[in-house]
N, C-alpha and C positions, 0 to 999 in steps of 0.2 A: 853823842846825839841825845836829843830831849825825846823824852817817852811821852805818850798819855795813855797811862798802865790802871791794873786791880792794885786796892793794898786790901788783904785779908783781915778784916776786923772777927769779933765774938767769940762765942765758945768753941767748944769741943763741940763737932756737926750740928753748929747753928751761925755758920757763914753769914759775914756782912761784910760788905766790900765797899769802899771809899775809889773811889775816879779820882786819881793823883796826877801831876808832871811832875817825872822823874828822870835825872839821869840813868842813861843805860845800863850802866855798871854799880847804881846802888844796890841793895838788896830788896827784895818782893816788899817787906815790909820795915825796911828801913830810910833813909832820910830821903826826905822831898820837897819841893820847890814850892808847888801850891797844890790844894783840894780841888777840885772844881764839881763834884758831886758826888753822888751814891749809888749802889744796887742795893737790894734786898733782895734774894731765889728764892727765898722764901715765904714770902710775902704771895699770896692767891689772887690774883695775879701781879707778878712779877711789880717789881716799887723801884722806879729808874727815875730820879730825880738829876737835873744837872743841870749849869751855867751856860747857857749853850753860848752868849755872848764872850765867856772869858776861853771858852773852848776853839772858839771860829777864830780869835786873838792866837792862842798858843798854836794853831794848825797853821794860819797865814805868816807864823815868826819861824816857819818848821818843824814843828814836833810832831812826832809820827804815831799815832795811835795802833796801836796793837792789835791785830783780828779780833779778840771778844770785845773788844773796849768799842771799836768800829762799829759791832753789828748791834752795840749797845745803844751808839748815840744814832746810832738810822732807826731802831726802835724809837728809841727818842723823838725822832724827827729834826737832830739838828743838822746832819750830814743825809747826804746821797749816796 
């Protein structure tokens, strides 16, 4: 099954997280299909960038986004 997952970028406790489609069985931060945006947590207030067109695309072909990745792109505004 196709994800739409975190991949953990940056330092040692200065998180940054890339909005990936991945198969289910890759690793957290290993190989992926496509980017489709970004987080920052640490950015005042929060830096949610993303594709919402190639997102609504990999949702409508079945890929399943993850609880945090969900309540990201409803921040977002591109799901409900």
């Amino acid at each position: 099954m196709v994800k739409i997952r975190l991949k953990r970028m940056g330092a040692k406790k200065k998180p940054f997280y890339r909005i990936i489609i991945a198969d289910e069985r890759s690793p957290r931060d290993g190989k992926f299909i496509e980017q489709v945006g970004t987080y920052d947590p640490l950015a005042n207030p929060s830096l949610i960038s993303v594709d919402a067109e190639k997102v609504k695309q990999w949702i409508s072909n079945g890929a399943q986004p993850t609880d945090t990745v969900k309540k990201l792109l409803k921040i977002a505004g591109v799901t409900q």
